[in-house]
C-alpha positions as CSV (number, residue, x, y, z in Angstrom):
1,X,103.9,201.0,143.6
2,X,101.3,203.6,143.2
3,X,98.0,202.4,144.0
4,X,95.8,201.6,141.5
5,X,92.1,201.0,143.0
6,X,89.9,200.4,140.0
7,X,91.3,198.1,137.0
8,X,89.4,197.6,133.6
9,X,91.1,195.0,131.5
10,X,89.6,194.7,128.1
11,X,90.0,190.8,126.8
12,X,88.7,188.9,123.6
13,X,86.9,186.2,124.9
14,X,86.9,184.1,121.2
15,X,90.6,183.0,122.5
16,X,91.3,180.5,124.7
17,X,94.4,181.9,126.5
18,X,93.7,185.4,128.5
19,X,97.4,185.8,130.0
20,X,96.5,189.9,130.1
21,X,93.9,189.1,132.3
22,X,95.9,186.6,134.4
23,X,98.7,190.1,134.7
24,X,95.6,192.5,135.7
25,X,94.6,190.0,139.0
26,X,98.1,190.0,140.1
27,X,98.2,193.8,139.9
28,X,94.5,194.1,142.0
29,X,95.7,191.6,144.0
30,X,98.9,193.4,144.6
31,X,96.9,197.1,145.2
32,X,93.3,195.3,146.5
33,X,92.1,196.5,143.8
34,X,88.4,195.9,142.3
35,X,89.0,194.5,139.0
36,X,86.5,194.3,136.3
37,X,87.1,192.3,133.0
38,X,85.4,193.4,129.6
39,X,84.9,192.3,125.5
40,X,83.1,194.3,122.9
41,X,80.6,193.6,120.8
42,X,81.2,195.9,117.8
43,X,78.8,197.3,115.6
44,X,77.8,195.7,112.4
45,X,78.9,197.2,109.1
46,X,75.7,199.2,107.2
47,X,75.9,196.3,105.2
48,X,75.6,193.8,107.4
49,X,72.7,195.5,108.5
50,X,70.9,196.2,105.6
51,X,71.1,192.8,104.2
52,X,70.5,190.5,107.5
53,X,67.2,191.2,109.1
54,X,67.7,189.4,112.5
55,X,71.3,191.2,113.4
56,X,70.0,192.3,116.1
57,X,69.1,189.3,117.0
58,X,72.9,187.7,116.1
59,X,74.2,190.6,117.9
60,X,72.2,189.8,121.5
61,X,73.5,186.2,120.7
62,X,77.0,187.8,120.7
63,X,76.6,189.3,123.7
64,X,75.1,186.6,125.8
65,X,78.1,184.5,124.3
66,X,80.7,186.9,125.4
67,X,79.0,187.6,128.8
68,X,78.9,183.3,129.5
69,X,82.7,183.5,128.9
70,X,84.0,186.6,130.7
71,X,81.8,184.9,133.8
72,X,83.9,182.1,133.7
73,X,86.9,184.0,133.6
74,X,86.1,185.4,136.6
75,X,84.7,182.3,138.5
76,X,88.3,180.9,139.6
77,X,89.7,184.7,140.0
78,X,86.5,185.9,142.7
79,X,88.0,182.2,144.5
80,X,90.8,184.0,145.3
81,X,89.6,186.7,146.9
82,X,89.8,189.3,144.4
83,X,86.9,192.2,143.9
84,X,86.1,190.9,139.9
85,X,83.3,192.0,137.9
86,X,82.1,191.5,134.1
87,X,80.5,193.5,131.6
88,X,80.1,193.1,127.7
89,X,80.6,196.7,126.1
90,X,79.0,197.9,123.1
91,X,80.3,199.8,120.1
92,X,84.2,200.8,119.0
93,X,86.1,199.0,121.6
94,X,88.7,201.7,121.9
95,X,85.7,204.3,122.4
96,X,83.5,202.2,124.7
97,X,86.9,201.5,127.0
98,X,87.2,205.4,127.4
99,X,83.5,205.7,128.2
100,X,83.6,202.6,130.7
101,X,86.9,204.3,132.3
102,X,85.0,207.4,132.7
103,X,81.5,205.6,133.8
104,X,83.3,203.4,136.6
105,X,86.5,205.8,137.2
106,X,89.0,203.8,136.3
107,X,92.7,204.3,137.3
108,X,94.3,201.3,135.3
109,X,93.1,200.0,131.6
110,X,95.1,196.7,130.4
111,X,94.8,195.1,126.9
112,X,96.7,193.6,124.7
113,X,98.9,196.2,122.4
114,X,97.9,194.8,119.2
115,X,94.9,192.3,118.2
116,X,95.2,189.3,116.2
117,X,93.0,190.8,113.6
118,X,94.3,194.4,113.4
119,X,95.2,195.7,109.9
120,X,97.8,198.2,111.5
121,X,101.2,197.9,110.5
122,X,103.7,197.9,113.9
123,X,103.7,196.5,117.2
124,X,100.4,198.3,118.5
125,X,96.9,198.1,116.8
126,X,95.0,201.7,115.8
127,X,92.7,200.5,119.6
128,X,95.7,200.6,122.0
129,X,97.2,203.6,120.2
130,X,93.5,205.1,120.6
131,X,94.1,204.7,124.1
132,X,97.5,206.1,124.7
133,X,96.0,208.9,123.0
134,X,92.9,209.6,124.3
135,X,91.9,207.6,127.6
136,X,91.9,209.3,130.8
137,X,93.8,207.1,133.1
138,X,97.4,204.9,132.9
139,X,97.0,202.6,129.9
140,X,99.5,199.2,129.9
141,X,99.9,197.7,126.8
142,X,101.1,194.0,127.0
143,X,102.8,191.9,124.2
144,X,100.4,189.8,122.2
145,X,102.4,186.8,123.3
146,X,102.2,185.2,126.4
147,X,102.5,187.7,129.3
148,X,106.4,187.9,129.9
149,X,107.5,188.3,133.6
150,X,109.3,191.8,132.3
151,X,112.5,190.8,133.3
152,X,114.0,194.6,132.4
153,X,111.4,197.8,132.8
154,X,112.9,200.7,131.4
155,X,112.0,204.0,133.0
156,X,111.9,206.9,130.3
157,X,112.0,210.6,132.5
158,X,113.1,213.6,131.3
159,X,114.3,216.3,134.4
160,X,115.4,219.2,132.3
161,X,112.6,220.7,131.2
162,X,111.5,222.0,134.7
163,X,107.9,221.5,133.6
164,X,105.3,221.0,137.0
165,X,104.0,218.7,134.6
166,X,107.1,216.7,133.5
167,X,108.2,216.9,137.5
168,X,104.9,215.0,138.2
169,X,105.0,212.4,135.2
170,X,109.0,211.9,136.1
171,X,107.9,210.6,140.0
172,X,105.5,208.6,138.6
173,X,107.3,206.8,135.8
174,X,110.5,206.5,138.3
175,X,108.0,205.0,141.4
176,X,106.2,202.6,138.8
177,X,108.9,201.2,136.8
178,X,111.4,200.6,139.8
179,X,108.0,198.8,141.6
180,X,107.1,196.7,138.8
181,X,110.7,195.2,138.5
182,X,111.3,194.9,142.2
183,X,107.9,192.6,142.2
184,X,109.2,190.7,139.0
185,X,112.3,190.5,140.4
186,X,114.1,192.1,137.2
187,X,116.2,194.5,136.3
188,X,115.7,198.2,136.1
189,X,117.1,200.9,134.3
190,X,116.2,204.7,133.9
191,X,116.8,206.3,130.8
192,X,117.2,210.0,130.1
193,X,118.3,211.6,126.5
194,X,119.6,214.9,126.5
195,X,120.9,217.5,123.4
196,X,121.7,220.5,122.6
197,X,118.6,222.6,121.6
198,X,118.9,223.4,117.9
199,X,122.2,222.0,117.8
200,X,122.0,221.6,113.6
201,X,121.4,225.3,113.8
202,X,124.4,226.0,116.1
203,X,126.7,223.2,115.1
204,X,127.7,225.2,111.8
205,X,128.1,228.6,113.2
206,X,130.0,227.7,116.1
207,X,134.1,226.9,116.2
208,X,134.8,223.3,117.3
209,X,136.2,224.6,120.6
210,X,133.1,227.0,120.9
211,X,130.7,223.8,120.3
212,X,132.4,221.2,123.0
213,X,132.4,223.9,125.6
214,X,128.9,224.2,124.9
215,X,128.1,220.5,124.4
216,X,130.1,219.8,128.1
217,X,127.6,223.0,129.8
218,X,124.4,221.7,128.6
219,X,125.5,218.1,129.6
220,X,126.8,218.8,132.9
221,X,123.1,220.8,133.2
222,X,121.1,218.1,132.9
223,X,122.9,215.9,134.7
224,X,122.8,217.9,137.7
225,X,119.3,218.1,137.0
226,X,119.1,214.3,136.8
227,X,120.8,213.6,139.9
228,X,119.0,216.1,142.0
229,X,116.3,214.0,141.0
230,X,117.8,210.9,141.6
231,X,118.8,211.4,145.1
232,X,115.4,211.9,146.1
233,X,114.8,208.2,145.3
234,X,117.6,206.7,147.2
235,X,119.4,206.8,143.8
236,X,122.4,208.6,142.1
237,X,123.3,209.9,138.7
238,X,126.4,207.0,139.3
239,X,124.7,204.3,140.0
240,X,125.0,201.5,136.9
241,X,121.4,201.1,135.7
242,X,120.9,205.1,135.4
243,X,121.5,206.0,131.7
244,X,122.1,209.7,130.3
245,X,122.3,208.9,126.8
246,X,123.0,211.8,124.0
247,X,120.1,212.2,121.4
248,X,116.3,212.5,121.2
249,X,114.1,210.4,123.0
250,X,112.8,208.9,119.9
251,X,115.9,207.7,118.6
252,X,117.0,207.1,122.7
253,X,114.1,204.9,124.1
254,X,113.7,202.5,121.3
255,X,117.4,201.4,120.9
256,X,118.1,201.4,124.4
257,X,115.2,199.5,124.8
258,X,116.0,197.3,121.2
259,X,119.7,196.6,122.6
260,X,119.0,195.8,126.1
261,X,116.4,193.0,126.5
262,X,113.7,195.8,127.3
263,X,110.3,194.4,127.6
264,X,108.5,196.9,129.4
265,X,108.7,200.5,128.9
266,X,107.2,203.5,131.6
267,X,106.9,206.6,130.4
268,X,104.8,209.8,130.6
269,X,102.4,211.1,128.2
270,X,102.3,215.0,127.6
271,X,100.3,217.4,124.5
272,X,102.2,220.0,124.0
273,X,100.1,220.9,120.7
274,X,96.5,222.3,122.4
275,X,95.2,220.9,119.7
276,X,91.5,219.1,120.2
277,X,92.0,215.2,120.2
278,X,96.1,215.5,119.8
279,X,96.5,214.7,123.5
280,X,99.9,212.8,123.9
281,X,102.6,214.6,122.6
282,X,105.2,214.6,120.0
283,X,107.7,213.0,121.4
284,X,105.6,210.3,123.0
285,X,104.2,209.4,119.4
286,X,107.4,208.8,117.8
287,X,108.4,206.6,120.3
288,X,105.8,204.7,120.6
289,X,106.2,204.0,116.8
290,X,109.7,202.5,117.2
291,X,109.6,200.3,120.5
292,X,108.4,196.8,120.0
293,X,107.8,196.0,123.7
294,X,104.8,196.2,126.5
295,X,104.4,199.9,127.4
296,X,102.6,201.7,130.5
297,X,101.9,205.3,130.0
298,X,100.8,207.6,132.5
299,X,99.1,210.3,132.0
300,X,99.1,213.6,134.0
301,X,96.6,214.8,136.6
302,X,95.0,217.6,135.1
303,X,94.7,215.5,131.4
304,X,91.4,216.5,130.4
305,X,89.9,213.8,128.0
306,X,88.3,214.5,124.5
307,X,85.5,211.7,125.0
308,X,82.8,212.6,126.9
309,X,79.9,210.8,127.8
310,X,76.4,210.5,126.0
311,X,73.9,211.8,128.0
């Protein structure tokens, strides 16, 4: 498994169950890893604070609340060995976990994909999309229930594209799902979609013939592609949990992942838009918003994060 040396995991300390934690010191155990365990306070409304005089007061209460808890946390997990720290965080949660990754260097942020009181629609909460989006380092979103033992991780790559970018992503994704379900002792499975670029466009102007001889080129394309890949791992385009499924990764990951038991998906986060603060990609949104399972994105190397820190 790639070696992640610094992991933040960012817990709510009003519950009385913290299974994300409990998956974060099996990972720094794993890597000897420093781990270090946060909460937020967040900031009062204008309201709040223009009709309670002491909130400062309240909010330093907070704080010393959450900061008694998370040391407890840590107590049993420091007996073991393991390089733990706390800190209490101050502000948006999803922004003061970028600014904490980028303070400490960070190479791993865990936290639960959707809070109990989120107001978002979907499996993840507006905070862990925040963070696909826009933190520097791998983000792993766990299921608000109890940490499963990801019986199947599903490895979404994509090796047609020839892209430095997507090359680097694809080893990642392929080295980190196949780990993860070789220490959980589950299954893994590798999934690639593939299609025929503008094939709406084509499919009308081209004789049936014309558009199966094309539809057998592109396909026997990427899956030379695929397997070139593959073999590099020890693996092969043949081998039974390898999957070269026809469609879009959108509609490709999520039923995959739906129809199979799936309840951890890898996968690679890429912008393709330039645009300021769009930083994952098109293709990574849309399926993000139609898989209802733990996720672990990685981002690439030369990401360059929007958030900076205050000075």
């Amino acid at each position: 498994m790639k070696q992640f040396k610094r992991i933040l995991v960012a817990t709510d300390t009003r519950l009385e169950d913290h299974p994300i934690v409990a998956e974060a010191v099996e990972i720094a155990a794993l890597n000897k890893a420093a781990l270090c365990i946060v909460d937020v306070v967040p900031e009062f409304p204008w309201t709040v604070r223009l009709t309670l005089k002491d909130h400062d007061q309240i909010r330093r209460l907070i704080a010393e609340e959450k900061q008694d808890k998370l040391s407890r946390i840590a107590a049993p997990i420091r007996e073991r060995g393991v390089d733990v720290s706390t800190k209490v965080l101050y502000g948006k949660t999803s922004l003061e976990i970028i600014r904490e990754v980028l303070r400490a260097q960070h190479d791993l942020v865990l936290r639960v994909a959707k809070g109990k009181q989120s107001r978002r629609t979907g499996f993840f909460g507006n905070t862990g999309l925040r963070l696909l989006r826009k933190c520097p380092c791998a983000v792993w979103l766990v299921s608000p229930a109890t940490t499963p033992d990801f019986a199947h991780v599903l490895g979404s790559i994509d090796t047609s594209t020839g892209d430095p970018i997507e090359q680097e992503l694809n080893e990642e994704v392929f080295d980190l799902a196949q780990s993860i379900s070789q220490y959980h002792e589950g299954r893994f499975s590798i999934v690639q979609a593939w299609s025929i670029f503008g094939e709406q466009f084509v499919r009308g102007r081209l004789q049936p013939d014309e558009l199966e001889n094309l539809e057998k080129q592109n396909e026997e394309q990427v899956s030379t592609l695929l397997d070139n890949f593959l073999q590099q791992h020890g693996s092969s385009i043949r081998d039974e949990n390898v999957h070269l499924v026809k469609g879009e990764a959108p509609d490709v990951i999520p039923t995959f992942a739906k129809q199979n038991g799936v309840e951890l998906v890898v996968m690679g986060t890429v912008a393709r838009s330039g645009v300021s603060g769009v930083v994952m990609g098109n293709t990574a949104e849309q399926i993000l918003n139609r898989i209802e399972c733990s996720v672990l994105a990685i981002k690439p190397s030369g990401f360059v994060c929007p958030i900076k820190l205050e000075h």
